[in-house]
C-alpha positions in Angstrom: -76.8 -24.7 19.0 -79.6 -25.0 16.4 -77.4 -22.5 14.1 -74.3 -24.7 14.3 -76.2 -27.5 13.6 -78.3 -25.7 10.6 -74.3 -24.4 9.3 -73.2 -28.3 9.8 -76.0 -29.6 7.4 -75.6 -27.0 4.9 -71.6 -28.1 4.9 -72.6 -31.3 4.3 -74.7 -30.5 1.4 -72.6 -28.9 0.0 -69.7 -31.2 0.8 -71.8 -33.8 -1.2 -72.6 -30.7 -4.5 -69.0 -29.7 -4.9 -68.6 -30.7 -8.3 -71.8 -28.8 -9.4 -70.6 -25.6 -7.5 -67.4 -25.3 -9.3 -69.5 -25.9 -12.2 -71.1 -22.9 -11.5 -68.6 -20.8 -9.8 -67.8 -19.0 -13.2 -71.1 -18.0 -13.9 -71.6 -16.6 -10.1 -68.3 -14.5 -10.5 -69.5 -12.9 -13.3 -72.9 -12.3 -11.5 -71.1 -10.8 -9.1 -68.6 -9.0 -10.5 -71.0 -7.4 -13.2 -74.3 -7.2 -11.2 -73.5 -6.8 -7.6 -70.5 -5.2 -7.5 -71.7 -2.4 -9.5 -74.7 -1.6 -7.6 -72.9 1.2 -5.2 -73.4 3.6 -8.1 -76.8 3.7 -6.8 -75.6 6.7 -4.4 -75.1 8.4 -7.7 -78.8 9.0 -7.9 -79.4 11.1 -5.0 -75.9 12.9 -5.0 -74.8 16.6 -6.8 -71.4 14.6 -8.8 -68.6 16.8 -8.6 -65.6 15.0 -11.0 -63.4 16.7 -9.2 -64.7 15.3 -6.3 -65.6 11.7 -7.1 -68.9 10.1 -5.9 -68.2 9.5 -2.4 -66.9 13.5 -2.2 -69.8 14.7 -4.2 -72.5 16.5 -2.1 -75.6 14.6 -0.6 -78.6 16.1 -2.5 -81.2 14.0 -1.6 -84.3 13.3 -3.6 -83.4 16.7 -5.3 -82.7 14.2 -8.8 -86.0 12.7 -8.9 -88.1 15.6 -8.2 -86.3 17.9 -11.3 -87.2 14.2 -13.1 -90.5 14.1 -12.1 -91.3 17.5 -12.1 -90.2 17.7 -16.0 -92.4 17.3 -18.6 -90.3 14.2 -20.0 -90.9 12.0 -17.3 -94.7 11.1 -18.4 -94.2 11.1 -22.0 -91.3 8.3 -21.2 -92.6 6.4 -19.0 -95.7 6.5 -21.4 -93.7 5.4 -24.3 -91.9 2.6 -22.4 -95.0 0.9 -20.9 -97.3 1.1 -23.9 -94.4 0.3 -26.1 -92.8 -3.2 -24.3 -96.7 -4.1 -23.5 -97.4 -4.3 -27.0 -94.1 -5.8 -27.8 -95.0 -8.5 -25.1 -98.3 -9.0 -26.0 -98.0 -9.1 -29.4 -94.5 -10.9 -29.8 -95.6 -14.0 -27.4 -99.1 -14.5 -29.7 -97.2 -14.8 -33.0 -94.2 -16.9 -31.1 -97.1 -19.3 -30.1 -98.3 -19.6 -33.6 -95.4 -19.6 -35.3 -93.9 -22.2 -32.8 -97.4 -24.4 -33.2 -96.5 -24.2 -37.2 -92.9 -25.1 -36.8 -94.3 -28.9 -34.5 -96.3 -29.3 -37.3 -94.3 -29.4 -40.1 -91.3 -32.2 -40.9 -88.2 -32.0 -40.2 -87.0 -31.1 -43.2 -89.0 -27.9 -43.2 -88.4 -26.9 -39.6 -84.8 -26.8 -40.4 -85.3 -24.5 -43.1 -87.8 -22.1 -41.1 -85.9 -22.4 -37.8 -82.8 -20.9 -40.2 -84.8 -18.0 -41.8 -86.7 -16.9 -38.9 -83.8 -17.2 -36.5 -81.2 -15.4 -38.7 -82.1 -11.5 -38.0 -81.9 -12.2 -34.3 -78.0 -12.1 -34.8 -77.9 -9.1 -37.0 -77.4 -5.5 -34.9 -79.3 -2.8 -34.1 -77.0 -0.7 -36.2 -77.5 -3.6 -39.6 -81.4 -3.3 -39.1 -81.3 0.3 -38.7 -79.5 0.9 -41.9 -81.6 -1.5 -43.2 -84.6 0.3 -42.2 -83.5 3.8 -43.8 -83.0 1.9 -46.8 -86.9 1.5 -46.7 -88.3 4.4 -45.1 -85.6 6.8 -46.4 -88.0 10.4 -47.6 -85.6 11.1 -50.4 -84.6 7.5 -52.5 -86.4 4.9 -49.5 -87.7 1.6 -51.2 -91.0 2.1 -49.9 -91.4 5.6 -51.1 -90.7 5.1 -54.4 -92.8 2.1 -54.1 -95.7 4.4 -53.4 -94.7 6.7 -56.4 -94.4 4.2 -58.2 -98.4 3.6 -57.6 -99.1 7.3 -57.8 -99.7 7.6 -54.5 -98.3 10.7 -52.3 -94.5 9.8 -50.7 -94.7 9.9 -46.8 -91.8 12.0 -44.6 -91.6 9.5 -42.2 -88.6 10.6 -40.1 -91.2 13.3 -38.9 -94.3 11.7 -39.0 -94.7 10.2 -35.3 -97.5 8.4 -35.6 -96.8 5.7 -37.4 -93.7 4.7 -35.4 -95.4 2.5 -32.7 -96.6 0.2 -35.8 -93.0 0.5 -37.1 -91.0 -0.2 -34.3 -93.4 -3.3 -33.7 -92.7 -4.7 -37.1 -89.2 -4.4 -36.7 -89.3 -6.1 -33.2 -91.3 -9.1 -34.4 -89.3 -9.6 -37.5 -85.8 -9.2 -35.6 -87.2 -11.6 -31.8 -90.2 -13.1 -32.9 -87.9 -16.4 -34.5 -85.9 -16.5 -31.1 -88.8 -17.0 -29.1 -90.9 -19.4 -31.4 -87.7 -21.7 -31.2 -88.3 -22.0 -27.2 -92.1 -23.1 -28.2 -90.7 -25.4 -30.2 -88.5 -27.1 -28.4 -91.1 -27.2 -25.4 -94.0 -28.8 -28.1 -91.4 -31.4 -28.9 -90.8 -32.5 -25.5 -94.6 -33.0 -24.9 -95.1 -37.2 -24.6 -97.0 -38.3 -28.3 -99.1 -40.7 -26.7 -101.1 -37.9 -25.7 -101.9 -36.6 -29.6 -102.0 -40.6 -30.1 -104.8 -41.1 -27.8 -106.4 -38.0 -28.8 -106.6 -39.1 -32.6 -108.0 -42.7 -31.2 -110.7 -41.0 -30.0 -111.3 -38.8 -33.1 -110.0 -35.6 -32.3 -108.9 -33.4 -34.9 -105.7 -31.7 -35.4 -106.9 -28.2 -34.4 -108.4 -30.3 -31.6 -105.2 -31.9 -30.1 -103.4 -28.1 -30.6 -106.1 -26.7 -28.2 -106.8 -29.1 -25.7 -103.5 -30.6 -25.4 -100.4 -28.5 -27.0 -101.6 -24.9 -25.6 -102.4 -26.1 -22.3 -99.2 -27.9 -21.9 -97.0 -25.1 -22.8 -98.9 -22.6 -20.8 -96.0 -22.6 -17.8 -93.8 -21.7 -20.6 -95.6 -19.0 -21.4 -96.4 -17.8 -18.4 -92.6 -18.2 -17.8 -91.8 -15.9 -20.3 -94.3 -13.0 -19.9 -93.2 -13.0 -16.0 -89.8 -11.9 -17.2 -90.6 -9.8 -19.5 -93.0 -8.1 -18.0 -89.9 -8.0 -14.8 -88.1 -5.7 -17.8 -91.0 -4.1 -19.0 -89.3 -1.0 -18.1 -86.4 -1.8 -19.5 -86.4 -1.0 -23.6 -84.2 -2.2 -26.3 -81.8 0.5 -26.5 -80.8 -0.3 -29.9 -84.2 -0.9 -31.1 -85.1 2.7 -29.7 -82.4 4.6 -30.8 -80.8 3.1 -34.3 -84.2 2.3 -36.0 -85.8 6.0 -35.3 -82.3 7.7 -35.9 -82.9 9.6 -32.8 -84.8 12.0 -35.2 -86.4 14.8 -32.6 -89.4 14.9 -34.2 -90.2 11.1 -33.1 -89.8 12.2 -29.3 -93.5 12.2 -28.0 -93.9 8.4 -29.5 -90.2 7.0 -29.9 -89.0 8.5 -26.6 -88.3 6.1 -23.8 -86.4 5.6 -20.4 -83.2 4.2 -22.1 -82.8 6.8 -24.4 -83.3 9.4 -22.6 -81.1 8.5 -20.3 -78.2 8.2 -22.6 -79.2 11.9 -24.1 -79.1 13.1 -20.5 -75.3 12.1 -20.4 -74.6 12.6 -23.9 -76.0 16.2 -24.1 -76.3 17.6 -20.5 -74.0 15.8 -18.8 -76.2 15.5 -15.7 -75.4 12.1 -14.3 -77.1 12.4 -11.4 -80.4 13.2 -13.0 -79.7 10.0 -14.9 -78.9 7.7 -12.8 -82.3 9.0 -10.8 -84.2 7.7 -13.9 -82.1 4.7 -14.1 -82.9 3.4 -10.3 -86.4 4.3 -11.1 -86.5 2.2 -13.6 -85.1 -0.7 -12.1 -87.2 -0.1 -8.7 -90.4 -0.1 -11.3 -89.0 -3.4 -13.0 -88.8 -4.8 -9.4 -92.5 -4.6 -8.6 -93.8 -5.6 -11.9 -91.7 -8.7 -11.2 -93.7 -9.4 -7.5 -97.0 -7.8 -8.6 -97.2 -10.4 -11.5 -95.8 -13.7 -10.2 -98.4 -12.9 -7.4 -101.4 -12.7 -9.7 -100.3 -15.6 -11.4 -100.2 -17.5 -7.7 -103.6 -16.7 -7.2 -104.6 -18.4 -9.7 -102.2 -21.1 -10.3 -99.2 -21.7 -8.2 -97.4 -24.1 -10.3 -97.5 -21.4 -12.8 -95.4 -18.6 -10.6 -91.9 -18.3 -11.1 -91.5 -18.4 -7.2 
């Protein structure tokens, strides 16, 4: 009796919410369509594909995919690369969205148009655009920056097989290519803050680095938190094009430019081994998962309203 009654008043609510679910019954079919329905591939991971076959006709292997993952010396350097990688990319890429944001509230109107252009312009452009753009730079034979350093008599660098410095590079072009896109979200959450608080802050003398620490950081601190929650959920997921176009998938970049994504698609573009593949892929996503819960829990304990759920 109490479930009919529970089914009766969720009728009725959504009796009353029509409107707003036909609203959003596009975006849900696309949801499902692209996000749920795909997920039965999942069996792919722990099965021995036979084309011939098809994957429900394909023999049950087990955990036999992840342990040849695991047990190759691939899986550390990749799940290395992708942690260390996105955490700087998070870390770094929300500080300078802060500050560049914070800049952007300060200036007029006027300005902020022009700024909002430049720095949101290269989040448009391609993976394929920046990496060509990139080569043109770093390029060992006629590269900008080479020349540049001839140029000053100092010794040209090979950096298609010069690992070491790609961690620095593929941060630089992250920020210059996201860093814009995310700034804008500070900005438009600074602008929504009331001004009576900055007014009654410069009554009582404050200054202006004052009011941006004690009242424009603290109030956008959900927002950040927001923000590193999911993208700490995908973490584990890396910018395919970022990752593959920028280093050229130049082999001699593996052991700092290697990561899940790309490995993945070499798995299927050179062995063929989907299984093996999708092993990493649900691995992935299972790692991606428990960052999520692991780090809107931490954030509870400490602040509640803060947690995305």
């Amino acid at each position: 009796m109490r479930i009919w009654t529970a089914l009766r008043n969720e009728g009725r609510h959504f009796w009353r919410g029509k409107s707003l679910f036909l609203l959003s019954l596009p975006a849900m079919i696309i949801v499902f369509v692209f996000y749920y329905l795909p997920m039965y591939g999942i069996v792919i991971a722990f099965k021995d594909i036979n084309y011939a076959k098809g994957i429900w006709g394909s023999d049950w292997v087990g955990l036999d995919n992840f342990k040849f993952f695991f047990q190759s010396q691939d899986a550390m350097r990749i799940t290395r690369n992708t942690l260390l990688l996105n955490g700087v990319f998070i870390a770094v890429g929300i500080f300078f969205a802060v500050v560049i944001g914070l800049m952007m509230a300060e200036l007029g109107r006027r300005w902020v148009r022009i700024f909002q252009t430049i720095l949101f312009f290269p989040y448009f452009l391609s993976w394929v655009v920046v990496g060509f753009i990139t080569y043109i730079l770093l390029n060992p034979s006629y590269g900008v920056i080479d020349k540049a350093l001839e140029w000053m008599n100092l010794t040209p660098v090979d950096w298609y097989s010069k690992p070491g410095y790609w961690p620095v590079i593929l941060t630089l072009t992250y920020l210059w290519k996201n860093v814009g896109y995310t700034a804008i979200i500070f900005f438009t959450g600074l602008i929504a803050i009331d001004t009576t608080y900055y007014e009654a802050a410069s009554i009582d003398g404050a200054t202006r680095f004052q009011q941006i620490r004690k009242i424009s950081i603290p109030l956008i601190v959900p927002l950040i938190t927001l923000l590193v929650i999911l993208n700490i959920g995908r973490i584990f997921y890396s910018d395919f094009g970022l990752f593959y176009f920028i280093p050229r998938d130049a082999g001699m970049l593996y052991s700092t430019t290697d990561v899940v994504d790309t490995y993945v698609f070499r798995a299927l573009r050179v062995t063929g081994d989907i299984g093996m593949a999708s092993a990493a892929s649900l691995y992935q996503a299972i790692v991606g998962l428990v960052l999520v819960f692991s780090t809107n829990l931490i954030v509870r304990k400490f602040n509640k309203e803060n947690a995305l759920f």
